[in-house]
C-alpha positions in Angstrom: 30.6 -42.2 32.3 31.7 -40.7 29.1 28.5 -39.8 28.3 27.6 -38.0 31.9 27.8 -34.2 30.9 24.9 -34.8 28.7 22.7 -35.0 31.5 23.3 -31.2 33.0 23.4 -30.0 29.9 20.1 -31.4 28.6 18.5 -29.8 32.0 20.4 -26.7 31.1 18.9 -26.2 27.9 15.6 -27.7 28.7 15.8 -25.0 31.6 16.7 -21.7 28.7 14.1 -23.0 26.6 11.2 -23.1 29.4 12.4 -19.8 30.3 11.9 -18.6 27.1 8.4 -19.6 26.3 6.7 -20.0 29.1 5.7 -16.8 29.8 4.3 -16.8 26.4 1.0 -18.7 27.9 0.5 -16.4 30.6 -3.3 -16.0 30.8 -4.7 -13.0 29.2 -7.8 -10.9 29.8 -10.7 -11.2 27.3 -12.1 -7.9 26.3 -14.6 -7.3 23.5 -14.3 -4.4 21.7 -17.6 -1.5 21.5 -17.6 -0.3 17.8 -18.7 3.4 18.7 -18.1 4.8 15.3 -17.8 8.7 17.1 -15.8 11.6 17.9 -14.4 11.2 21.8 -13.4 14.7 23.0 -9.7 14.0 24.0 -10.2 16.4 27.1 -12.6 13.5 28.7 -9.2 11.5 29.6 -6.0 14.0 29.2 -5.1 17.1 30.7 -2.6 19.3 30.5 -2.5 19.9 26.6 0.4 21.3 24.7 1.3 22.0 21.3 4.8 21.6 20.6 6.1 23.6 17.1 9.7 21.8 16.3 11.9 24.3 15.3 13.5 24.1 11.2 16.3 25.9 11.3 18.3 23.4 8.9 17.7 20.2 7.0 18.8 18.6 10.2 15.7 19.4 11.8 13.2 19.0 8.6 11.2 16.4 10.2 10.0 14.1 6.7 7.9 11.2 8.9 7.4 10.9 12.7 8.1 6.7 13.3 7.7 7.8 17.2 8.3 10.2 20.0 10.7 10.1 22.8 11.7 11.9 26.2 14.3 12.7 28.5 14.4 15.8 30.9 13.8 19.0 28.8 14.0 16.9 25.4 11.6 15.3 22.7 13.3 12.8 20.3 11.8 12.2 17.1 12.6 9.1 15.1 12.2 10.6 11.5 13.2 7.2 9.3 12.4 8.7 6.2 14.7 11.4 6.9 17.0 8.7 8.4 18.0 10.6 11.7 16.5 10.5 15.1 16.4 14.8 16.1 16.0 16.3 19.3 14.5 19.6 20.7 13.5 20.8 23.6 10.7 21.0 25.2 9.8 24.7 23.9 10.7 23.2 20.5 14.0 24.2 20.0 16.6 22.4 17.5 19.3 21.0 19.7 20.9 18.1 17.4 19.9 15.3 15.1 22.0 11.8 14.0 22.0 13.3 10.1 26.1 14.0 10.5 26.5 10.3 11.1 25.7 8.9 8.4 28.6 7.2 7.0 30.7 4.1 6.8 33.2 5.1 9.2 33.9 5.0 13.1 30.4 5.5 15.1 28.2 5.6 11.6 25.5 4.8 10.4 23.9 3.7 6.9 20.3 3.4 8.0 18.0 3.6 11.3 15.2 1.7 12.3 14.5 2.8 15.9 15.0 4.2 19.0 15.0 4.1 22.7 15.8 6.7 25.9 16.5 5.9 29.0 15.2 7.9 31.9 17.4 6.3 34.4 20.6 6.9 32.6 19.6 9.8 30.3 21.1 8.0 27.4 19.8 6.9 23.9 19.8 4.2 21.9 19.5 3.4 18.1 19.0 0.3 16.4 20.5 0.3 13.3 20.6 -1.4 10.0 24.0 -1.9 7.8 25.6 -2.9 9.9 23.3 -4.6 12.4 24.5 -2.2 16.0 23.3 -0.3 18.7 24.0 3.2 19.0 24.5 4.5 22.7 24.3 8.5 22.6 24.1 10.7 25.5 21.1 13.6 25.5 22.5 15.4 22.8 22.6 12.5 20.8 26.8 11.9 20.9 27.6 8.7 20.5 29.3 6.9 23.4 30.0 3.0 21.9 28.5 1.6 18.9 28.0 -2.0 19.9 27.9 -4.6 17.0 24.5 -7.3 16.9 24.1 -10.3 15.0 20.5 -9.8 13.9 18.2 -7.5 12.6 16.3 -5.2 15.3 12.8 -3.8 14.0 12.1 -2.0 17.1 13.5 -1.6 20.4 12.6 0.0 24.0 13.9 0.0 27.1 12.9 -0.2 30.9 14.8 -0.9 34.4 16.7 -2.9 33.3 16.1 -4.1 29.8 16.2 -3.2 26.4 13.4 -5.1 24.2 14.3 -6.0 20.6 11.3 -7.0 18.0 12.6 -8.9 15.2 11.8 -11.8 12.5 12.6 -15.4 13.9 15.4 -17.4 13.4 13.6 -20.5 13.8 12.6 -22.4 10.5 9.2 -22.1 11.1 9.5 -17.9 11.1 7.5 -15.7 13.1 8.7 -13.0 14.7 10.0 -13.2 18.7 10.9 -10.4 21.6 14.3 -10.9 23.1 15.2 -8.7 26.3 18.8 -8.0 26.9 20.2 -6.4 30.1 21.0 -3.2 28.7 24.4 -2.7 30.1 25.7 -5.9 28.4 23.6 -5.9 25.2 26.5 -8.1 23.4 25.8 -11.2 26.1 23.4 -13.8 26.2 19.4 -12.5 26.0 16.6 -14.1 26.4 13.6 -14.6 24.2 10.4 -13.6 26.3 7.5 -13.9 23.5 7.1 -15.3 20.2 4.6 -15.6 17.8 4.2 -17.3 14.1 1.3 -17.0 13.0 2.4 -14.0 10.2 1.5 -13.0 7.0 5.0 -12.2 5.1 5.2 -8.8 3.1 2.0 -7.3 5.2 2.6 -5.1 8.3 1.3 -2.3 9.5 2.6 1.9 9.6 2.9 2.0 13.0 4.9 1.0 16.0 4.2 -2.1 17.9 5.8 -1.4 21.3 6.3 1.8 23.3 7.8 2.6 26.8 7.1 5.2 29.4 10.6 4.2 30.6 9.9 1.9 33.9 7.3 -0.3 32.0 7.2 -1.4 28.3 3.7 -2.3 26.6 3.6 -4.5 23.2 1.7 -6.1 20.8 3.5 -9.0 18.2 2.8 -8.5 14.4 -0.8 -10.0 13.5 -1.1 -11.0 17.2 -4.7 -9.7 18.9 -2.8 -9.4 22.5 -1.2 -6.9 24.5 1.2 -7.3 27.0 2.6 -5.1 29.9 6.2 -5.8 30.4 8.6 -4.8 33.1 12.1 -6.1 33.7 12.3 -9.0 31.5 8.7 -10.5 32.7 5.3 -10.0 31.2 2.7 -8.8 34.0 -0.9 -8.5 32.2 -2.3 -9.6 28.8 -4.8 -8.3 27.4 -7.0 -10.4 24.2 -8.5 -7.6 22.4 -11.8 -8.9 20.4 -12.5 -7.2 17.3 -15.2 -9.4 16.4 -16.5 -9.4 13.0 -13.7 -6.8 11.7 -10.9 -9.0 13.3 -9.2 -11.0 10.1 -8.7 -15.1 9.8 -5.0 -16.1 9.9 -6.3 -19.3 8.5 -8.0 -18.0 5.4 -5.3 -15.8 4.3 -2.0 -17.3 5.6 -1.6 -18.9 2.4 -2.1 -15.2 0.3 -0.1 -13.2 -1.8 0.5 -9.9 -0.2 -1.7 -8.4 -2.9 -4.2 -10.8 -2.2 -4.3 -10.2 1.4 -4.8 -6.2 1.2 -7.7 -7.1 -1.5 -9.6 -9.9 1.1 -9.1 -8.4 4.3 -9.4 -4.4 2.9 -11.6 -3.8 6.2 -10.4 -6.1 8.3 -8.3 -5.6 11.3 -4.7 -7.0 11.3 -2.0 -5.4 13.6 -2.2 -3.3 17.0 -0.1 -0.2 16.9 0.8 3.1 18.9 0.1 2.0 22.6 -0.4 4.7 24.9 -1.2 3.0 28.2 -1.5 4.1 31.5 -2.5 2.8 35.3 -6.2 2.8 34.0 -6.3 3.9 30.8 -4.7 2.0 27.2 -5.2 3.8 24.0 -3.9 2.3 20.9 -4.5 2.5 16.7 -4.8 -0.8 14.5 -4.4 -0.7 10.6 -7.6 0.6 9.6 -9.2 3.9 10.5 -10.1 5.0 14.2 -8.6 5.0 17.7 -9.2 2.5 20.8 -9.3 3.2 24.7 -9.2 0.5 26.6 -10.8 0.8 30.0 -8.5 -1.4 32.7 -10.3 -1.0 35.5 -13.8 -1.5 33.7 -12.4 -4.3 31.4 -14.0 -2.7 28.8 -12.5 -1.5 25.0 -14.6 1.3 23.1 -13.6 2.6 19.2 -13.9 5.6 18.3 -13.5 7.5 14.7 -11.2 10.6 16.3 -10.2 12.3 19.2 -11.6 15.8 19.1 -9.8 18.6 20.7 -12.1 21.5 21.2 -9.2 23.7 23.1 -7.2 23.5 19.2 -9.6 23.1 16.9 -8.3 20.1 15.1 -9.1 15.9 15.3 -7.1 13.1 14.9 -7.5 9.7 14.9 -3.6 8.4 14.5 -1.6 8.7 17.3 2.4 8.8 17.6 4.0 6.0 19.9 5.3 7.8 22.6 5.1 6.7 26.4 5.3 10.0 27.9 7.5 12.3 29.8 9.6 12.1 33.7 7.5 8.9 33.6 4.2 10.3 33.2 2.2 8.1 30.6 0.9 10.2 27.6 -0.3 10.7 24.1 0.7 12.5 21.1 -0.4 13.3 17.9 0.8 15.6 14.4 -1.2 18.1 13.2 0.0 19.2 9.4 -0.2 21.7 7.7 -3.3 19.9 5.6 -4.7 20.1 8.6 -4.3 23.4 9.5 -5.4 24.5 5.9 -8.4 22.7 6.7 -9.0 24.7 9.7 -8.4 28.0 7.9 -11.0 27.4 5.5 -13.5 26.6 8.5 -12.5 29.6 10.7 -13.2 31.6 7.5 -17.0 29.8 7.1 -17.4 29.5 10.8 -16.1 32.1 13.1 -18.1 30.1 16.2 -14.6 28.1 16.5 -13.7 30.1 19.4 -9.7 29.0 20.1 -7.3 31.6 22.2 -5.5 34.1 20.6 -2.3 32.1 21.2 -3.6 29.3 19.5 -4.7 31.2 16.6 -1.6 33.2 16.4 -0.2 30.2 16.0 -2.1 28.3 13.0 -2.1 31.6 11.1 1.7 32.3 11.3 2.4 28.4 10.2 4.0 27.8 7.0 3.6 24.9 4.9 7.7 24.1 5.3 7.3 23.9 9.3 7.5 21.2 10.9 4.1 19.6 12.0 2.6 20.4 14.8 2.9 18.0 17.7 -0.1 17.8 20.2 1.3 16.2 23.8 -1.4 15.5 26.3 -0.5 13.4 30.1 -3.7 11.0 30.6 -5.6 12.4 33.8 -4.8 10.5 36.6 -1.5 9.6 35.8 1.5 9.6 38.3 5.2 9.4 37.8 6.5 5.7 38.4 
């Protein structure tokens, strides 16, 4: 009899770890992608355009890279990681705060950031941070509530209903990286590992963001993984197998590669998804090489394209920020700089057939090359507020 706990604890465990990976072989939809190599106009699928000038009044607001956009009710967050700060404005633009003051060693400080997350039902933020491994929890204007201490690493995080998703390198011998979804008002209890995958090159990655949340649902793609998934509440709800035929790269053939190596063998090969912009119909993403994807739900159908085009502005892009939207409205973004707007001067001054209104114009001419850049926000027609 001494030996009878055994027996419910073995089912407990064999329970956690079923939990944890089967959802993993949920059966995924398998869509070929259409190598267009063309401009889309970005007006086909997205209305309601705005260009968003953040406001520099200090260093606090100097924006040096934009890792990804975020939203609450008249705010846009900006993770700036090179600048090592998340900053808010509003929505006309204006500075309202930024993490910058926080950076310390002390009580509710910081030594680096690697994400964050807002929550729409709460109206809070939170920051992942590295030394020491913690959450931030701030409120709107980005005062911190609780610092709560982690054990691990975070790479990215997001949040939905209930969760908040954390993306980080494996613990398991075999390496990898895994998802682990925590209920959000008890991040420091047990989680629970929803996806993993291992089949990783180490010291490659890509620039951009691998998940992003509209704040009710939370789409994601692991490192070097081909598949999307659509997660909400802790359970995965569609997969998507994207197909990138002969530009997709072979895990087998350069698993066993230097870094260097890699970059060299699979130079125009495709690697990583990135910057997910998805909505009821509509999935929009970036990889590691050169164009933009739309992913057709309702057709089943994935077309690339070299840019979007924005005839209403006058400028093209083909990167796009990871943002999920606003008042739960999925979206996209995109920075125009002030390369960019150079370029268009130079046009305009060849070609005065660009035909933008004056408050467009008024705005590329009065742009400085210290601004801020430019940030194009677009909802994707058809959307609805979940």
């Amino acid at each position: 009899m001494k030996y009878a706990f055994w027996i419910p604890l073995i089912c407990l465990c064999t329970y956690l770890f079923c939990m944890c990976t089967s959802l993993n072989h949920k059966k995924s939809k398998h869509l070929q992608v259409d190598y267009e190599d063309v401009d889309e106009e970005v007006t086909a699928f997205v209305d309601s355009l705005i260009i968003l000038k953040p406001d520099n009044p200090s260093n606090e607001a100097y924006l040096s890279s934009f890792e990804r956009l975020l939203s609450l009710p008249d705010r846009i967050y900006v993770v700036d990681r090179k600048g090592n700060k998340v900053v808010a404005f509003d929505d006309n633009g204006k500075f309202i705060a930024s993490t910058l003051p926080k950076v310390g060693r002390g009580k509710n400080e910081y030594i680096r950031i690697m994400d964050a997350a807002a929550d729409i039902s709460t109206e809070k933020v939170y920051i992942a941070c590295d030394s020491p491994y913690q959450i931030m929890v701030c409120d709107r204007n980005l005062n911190v509530i609780e610092c709560i201490k982690m054990d691990v690493f975070f790479k990215e995080i997001a949040v939905d209903g209930i969760c908040l998703y954390a993306l980080l390198e494996s613990e398991d011998q075999d390496g990898g990286y895994e998802l682990r979804c925590f209920d959000k008002e008890s991040l420091s209890e047990r989680y629970q590992v929803i996806i993993r995958y291992d089949k990783v090159i180490r010291g490659v990655g890509g620039s951009g963001r691998h998940m992003t949340s509209n704040g009710v649902e939370v789409h994601v793609s692991m490192p070097f993984d081909n598949v999307i998934h659509k997660l909400k509440n802790g359970e995965v709800l569609e997969s998507w197998s994207i197909d990138f035929g002969h530009r997709a790269f072979s895990y087998e053939d350069s698993k066993k590669l230097s870094p260097s190596t890699f970059f060299t063998k699979n130079s125009d090969k495709i690697w990583v998804i990135q910057n997910i912009c998805a909505s009821d119909s509509l999935l929009l993403f970036n990889t590691n090489e050169f164009g933009v994807y739309i992913m057709d739900k309702i057709e089943g159908s994935v077309t690339q394209y070299e840019n979007l085009d924005n005839q209403r502005i006058g400028v093209f892009s083909s990167g796009l920020l990871p943002w999920g939207g606003s008042k739960g409205i999925p979206a996209i973004a995109y920075k125009v700089s002030a390369t960019i707007l150079s370029q268009y001067k130079e046009y305009q001054a060849e070609d005065d057939s660009i035909e933008l209104s004056n408050s467009i114009k008024e705005l590329y001419y009065n742009y400085k090359e210290d601004d801020n850049d430019l940030i194009v926000l677009g909802h994707i027609k058809g959307s609805k507020g979940t």
